[in-house]
N, C-alpha and C positions, 0 to 999 in steps of 0.2 A: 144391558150388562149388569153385573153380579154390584150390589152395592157395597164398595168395599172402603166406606169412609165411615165414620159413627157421627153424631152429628155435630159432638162438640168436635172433631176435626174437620168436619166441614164448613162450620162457623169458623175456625180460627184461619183454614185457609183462604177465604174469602173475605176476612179481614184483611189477610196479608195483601191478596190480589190489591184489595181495594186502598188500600195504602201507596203501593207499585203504582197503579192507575191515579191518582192526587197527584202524586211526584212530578208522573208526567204531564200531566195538566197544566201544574203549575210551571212547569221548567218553561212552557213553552209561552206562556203568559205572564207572570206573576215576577215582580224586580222588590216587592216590598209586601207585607203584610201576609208573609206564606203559610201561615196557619189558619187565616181567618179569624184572628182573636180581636178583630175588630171588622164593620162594614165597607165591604169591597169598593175602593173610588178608584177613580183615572188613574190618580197618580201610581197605583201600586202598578197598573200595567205598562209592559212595555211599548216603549216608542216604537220598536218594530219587531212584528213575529214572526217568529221563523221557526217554525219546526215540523215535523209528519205527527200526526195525530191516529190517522186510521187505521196503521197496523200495531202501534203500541201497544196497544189492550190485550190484541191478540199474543202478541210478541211476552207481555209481563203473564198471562198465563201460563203459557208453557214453562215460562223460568219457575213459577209457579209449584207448580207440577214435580217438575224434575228436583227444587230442593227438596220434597217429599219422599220420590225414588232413592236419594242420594242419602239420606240420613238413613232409611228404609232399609238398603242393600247395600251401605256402607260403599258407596259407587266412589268414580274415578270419573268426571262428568265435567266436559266444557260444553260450554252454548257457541256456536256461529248461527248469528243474525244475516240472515241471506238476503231481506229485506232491510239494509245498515240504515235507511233514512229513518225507520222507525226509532232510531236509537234509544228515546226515551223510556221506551217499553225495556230497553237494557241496563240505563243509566239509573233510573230508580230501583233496578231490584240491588244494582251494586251499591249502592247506598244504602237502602238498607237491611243489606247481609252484616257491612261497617265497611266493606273491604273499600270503598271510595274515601272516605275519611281516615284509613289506615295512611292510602297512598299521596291522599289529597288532605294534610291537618286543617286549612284554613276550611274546608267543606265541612264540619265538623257536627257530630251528631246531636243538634238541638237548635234553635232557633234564628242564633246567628249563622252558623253554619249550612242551613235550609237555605236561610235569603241570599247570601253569596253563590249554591249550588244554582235555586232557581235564577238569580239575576245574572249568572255567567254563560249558563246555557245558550247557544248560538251568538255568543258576544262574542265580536274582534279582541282574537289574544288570548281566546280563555278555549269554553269546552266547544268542542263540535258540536253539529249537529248530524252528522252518523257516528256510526262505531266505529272511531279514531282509533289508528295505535296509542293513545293514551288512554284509552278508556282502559279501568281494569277489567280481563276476563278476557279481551276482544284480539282475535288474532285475526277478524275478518271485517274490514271498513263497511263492506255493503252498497258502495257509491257506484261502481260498474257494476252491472249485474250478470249472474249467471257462473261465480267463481266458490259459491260456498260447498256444494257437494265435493270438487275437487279439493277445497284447503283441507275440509273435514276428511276426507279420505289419506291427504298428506297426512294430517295430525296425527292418523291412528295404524300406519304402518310402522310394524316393528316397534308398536307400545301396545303390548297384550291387554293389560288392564284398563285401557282409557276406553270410553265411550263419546264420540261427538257427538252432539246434539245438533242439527242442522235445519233450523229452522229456513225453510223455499217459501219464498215468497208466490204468490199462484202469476203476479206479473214477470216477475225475473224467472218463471217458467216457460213461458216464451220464451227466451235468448235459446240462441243457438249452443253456445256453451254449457247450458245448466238442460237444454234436450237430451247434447249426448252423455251428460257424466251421469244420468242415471245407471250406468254402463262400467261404474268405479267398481260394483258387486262382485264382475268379473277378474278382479284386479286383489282382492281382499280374502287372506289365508288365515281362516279362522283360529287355526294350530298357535300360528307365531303375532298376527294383527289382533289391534281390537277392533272398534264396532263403530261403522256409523247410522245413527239414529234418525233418519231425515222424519221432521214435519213438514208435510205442505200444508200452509197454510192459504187457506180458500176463505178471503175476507172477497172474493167479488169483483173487487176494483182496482182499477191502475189510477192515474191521475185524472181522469176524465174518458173513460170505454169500461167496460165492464171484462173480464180475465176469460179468455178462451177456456181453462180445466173449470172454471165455475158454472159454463154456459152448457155443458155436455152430460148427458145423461151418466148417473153413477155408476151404472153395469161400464159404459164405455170407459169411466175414469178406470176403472179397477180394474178393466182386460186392459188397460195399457200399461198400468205401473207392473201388474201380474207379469206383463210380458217383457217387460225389464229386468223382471227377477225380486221383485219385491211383495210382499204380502201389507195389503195395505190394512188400517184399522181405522174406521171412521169414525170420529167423534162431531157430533151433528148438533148446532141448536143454537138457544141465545136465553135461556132460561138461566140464568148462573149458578144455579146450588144441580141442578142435574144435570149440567156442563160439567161441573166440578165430577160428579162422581162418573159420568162418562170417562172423562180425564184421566183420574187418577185408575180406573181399570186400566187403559190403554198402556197408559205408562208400566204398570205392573205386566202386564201380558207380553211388553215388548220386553223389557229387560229382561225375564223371563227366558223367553225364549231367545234374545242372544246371549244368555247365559248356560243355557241346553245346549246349543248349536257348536258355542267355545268348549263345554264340558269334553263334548263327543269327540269334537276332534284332538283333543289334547291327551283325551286319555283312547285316540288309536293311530294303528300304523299309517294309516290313508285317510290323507288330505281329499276334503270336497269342498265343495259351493253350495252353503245354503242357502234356503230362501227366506231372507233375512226381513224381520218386519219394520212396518215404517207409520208413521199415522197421517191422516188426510183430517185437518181439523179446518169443519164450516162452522166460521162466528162472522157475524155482519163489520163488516167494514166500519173502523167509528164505534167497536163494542162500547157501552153504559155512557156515550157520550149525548149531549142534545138529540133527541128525536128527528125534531125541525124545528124550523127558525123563520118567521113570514110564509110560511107556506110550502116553505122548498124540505123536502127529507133533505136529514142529513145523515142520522145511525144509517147503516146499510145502504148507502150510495156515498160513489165517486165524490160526492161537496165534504165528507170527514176524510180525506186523504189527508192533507196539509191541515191548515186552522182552521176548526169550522166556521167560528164567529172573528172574522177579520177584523172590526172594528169595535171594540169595548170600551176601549178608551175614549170615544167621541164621541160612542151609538149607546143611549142610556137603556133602551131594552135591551141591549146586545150584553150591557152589564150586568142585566139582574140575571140576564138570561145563563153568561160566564159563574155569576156568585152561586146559584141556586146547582147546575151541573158539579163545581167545587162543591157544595156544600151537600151534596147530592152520596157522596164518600164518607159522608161522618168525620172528618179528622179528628175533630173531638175523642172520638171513642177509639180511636187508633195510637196517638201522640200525648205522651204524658206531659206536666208542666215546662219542662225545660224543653219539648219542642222533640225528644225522643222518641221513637215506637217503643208502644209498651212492651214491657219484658215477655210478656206470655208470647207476643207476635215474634219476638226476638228468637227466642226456643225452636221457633221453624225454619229458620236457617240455617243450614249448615254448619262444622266449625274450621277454624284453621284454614288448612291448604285447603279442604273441600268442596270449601265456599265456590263456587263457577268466576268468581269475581276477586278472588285468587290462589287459583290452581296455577301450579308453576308451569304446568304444558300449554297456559295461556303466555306465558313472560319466557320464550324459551332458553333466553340467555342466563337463567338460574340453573338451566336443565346442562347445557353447552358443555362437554368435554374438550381439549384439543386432539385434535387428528395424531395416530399415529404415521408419519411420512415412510417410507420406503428412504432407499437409494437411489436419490432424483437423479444424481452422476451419473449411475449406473447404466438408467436408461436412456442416456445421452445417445445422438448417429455420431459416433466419431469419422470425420473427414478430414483424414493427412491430406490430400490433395484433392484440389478440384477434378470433378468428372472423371472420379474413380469408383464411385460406389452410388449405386442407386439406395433411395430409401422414400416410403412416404411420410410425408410430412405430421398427419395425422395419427399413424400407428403407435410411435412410444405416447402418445395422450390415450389413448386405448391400455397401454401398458402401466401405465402410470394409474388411471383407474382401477383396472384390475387389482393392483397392489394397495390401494388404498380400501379397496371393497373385502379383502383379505386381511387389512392390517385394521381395519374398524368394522368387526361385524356388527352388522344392525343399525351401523348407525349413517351408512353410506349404501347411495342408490344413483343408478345414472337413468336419466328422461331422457327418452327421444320417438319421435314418429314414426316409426319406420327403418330405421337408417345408420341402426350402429352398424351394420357391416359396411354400408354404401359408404358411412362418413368414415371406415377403415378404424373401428374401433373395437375390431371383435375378437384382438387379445382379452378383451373382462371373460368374455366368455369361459376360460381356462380356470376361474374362481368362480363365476355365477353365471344363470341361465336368466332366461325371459321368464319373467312370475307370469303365470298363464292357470286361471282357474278354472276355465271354457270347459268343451269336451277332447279329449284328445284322440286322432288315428294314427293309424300302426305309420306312416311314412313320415308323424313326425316325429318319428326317431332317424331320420335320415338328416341330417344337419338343421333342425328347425331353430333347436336351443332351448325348448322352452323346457320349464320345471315348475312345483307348485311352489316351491321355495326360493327363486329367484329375487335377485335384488337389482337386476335390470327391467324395468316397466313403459315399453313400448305398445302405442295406442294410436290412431291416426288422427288425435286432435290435439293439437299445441296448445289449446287452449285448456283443455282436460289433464293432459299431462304438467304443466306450469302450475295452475294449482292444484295439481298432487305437489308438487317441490316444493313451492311457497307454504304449502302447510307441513312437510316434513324439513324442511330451516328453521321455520316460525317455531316449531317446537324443541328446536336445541340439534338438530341433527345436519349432516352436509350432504349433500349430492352435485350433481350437474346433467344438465340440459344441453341438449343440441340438436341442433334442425341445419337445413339447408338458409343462407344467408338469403335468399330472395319468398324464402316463408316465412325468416322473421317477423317479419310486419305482419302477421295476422297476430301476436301477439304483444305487441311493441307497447299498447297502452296498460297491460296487465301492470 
């Protein structure tokens, strides 16, 4: 790929990474002495660890990355973490963009505010350990898997300018849910939506098996995402500074071209489906962490999932072994005396709202209008007498949608499987059609419904369609859902 970094940006962003990368180290270890300005003993570690270690690294790269594109191209950019146990790989970069210590004072940017961030990290009562609704930036927890392409596709209907970022994890690619919503492409109108960005990220391993898209020849990964409708771009290695500039091509080439893609259709008559790109990034499991530890690999295997060194506080090689990986970052050369990142790391952040860590289509209730209502009376069945007049029960809710998808454009969508006519809801119909980007034949102009411009979005997975909605609420907007009461429950734990 074309090198499109000079070197003093490639120094500075691999500063930053490696800043991001400390953060999370220490969140998951470290209750005292967060800078290392003195030699690492017991007491600083926690009595108990608890955090994912192995996709972090990966996970603060692309946040990485993407503050680059964002200052770059002046972008509209959230991150969902598809992998939420890595959270750390999230938590540190919102920390230090500020926007954690904006929302969070006592977390605050220097030394005291480090030891309360790292010492609270998976403590009862305080921060999670995935990406909680309170993390900033986070409208996607990560804890079920297989729901981030659908939030990320909710977020970016009917927000022209926004781009998701949707970091897939290569294990929650497995799920059945996160199989079919590669399938959101077809659902997504480049004219009036914005754009979602998926990375898969191919670190290899789940909690102990090795990730089925990692195990499979790359011609076969690339005829499958190709046959999904996606153009994939690989960024491949573990070298850091020509990871970096792999990186920052991809990221340019993608925005790039969903910026082509959006141009074309906005400035013509006919709506398409393009073929939107995505990036496929291989970095070993456990990136810049311990090698091995007695013998056993840890970088690049299943043992850097969760902690790699379980025991530090008791096991004194295990301690030099923790100090030397911390110390392995430079913090020194990162963190001025008060415990700050230095200004120049500062400068690679974004500013304001377009920091990822807070953009207001992360916090939707900043975004939230109230609904314009109809005349609810209006659509009332009036019965003067019993068993004088037939009516179905469900039709004026059909009507009452309708009126609401008329009285709030853009900002109102009805989900369902299959079955807005079956559940007798197909007065919307009469304001809006089924959004269908597919190919279209001449018969379905015979009652099909469908239009490219539709604000009805039927799909045959409850699962896919739910988080389309969870991500078009999450971002300030209403809709509703409905299914048949005895398929509830395949969605019940969403």
């Amino acid at each position: 790929m074309t090198r499109c970094l000079s070197e003093q940006e490639l120094q500075q962003l691999d500063s930053w990474w490696r800043a991001a990368n400390y953060l999370a180290v220490g969140m998951i270890y470290l209750k005292e002495n967060p800078l290392l300005r003195e030699p690492l003993k017991p007491e600083h570690i926690k009595n108990r660890l608890l955090g994912h270690w192995g996709s972090s690294p990966g996970q603060s790269f692309i946040w990485t990355h993407a503050n680059r594109v964002i200052r770059e191209y002046n972008l509209n950019m959230i991150y969902l973490s598809g992998p939420g146990h890595g959270a750390p790989g999230m938590l540190g970069p919102v920390y230090l963009d500020g926007s954690y210590s904006e929302i969070y004072p006592d977390k605050s940017e220097n030394i005291e505010g480090l030891q309360r961030f790292f010492k609270q990290f998976s403590f009862p009562g305080h921060i999670g350990s995935h990406c909680t609704p309170e993390t900033p930036g986070s409208i996607h927890e990560g804890g079920e898997l297989g729901y981030v392409l659908s939030h990320a596709c909710g977020a970016i209907f009917d927000n022209p300018e926004l781009i998701a970022l949707a970091c897939v994890g290569d294990g929650e690619a497995e799920t059945g849910p996160l199989a079919t919503s590669w399938h959101i492409n077809k659902f997504i109108n480049p004219s009036r939506d914005g754009a979602v960005l998926p990375v898969l990220h191919l670190n290899g391993y789940k909690i102990a098996n090795p990730t089925i898209l990692a195990r499979i020849p790359h011609l076969e990964l690339n005829n499958l995402l190709r046959g999904y409708g996606w153009e994939p771009i690989t960024v491949e290695g573990s070298e850091p500074m020509a990871m970096h500039q792999a990186m920052a091509e991809a990221m340019e080439q993608s925005v790039k071209q969903i910026r082509a893609a959006q141009e074309k259709a906005r400035s013509s008559a006919e709506t398409f489906r393009p073929l939107w790109p995505m990036i496929v990034l291989r970095s070993p499991k456990g990136w810049t962490g311990p090698t091995d530890f007695n013998g056993q690999k840890l970088e690049g295997f299943w043992r850097s999932h969760q902690v790699p060194l379980s025991n530090p506080r008791k096991d004194p090689e295990q301690l030099a072994a923790l100090e030397a990986w911390l110390k392995s970052y430079k913090p020194e050369e990162l963190f001025d005396n008060d415990g700050r990142l230095h200004a120049e790391l500062r400068k690679l952040s974004p500013k304001g709202n377009q920091r990822m860590g807070s953009n207001p289509n992360a916090n939707g209730g900043l975004l939230r209008k109230n609904l314009h209502w109809p005349n609810v009376e209006a659509l009332a069945v009036m019965v003067e007498s019993p068993g004088q007049r037939e009516a179905e029960n469900t039709y004026p809710l059909g009507e009452l949608i309708r009126d609401l998808i008329k009285k709030n454009p853009g900002r109102y969508r009805l989900f369902g499987p299959d079955e807005t006519h079956s559940n007798r809801l197909q007065a919307v119909y009469e304001t809006t059609k089924k959004v269908w980007m597919g190919q279209y034949l001449p018969e379905d102009l015979n009652g099909s419904e469908l239009s490219r411009d539709g604000h009805v979005v039927e799909m045959l997975s409850e699962h896919t369609l739910v988080g389309m909605m969870e991500g078009y609420l999450l971002t300030g907007r209403y809709s509703f859902f409905h299914t048949y009461e005895a398929f509830a429950h395949v969605i019940s734990s969403m």
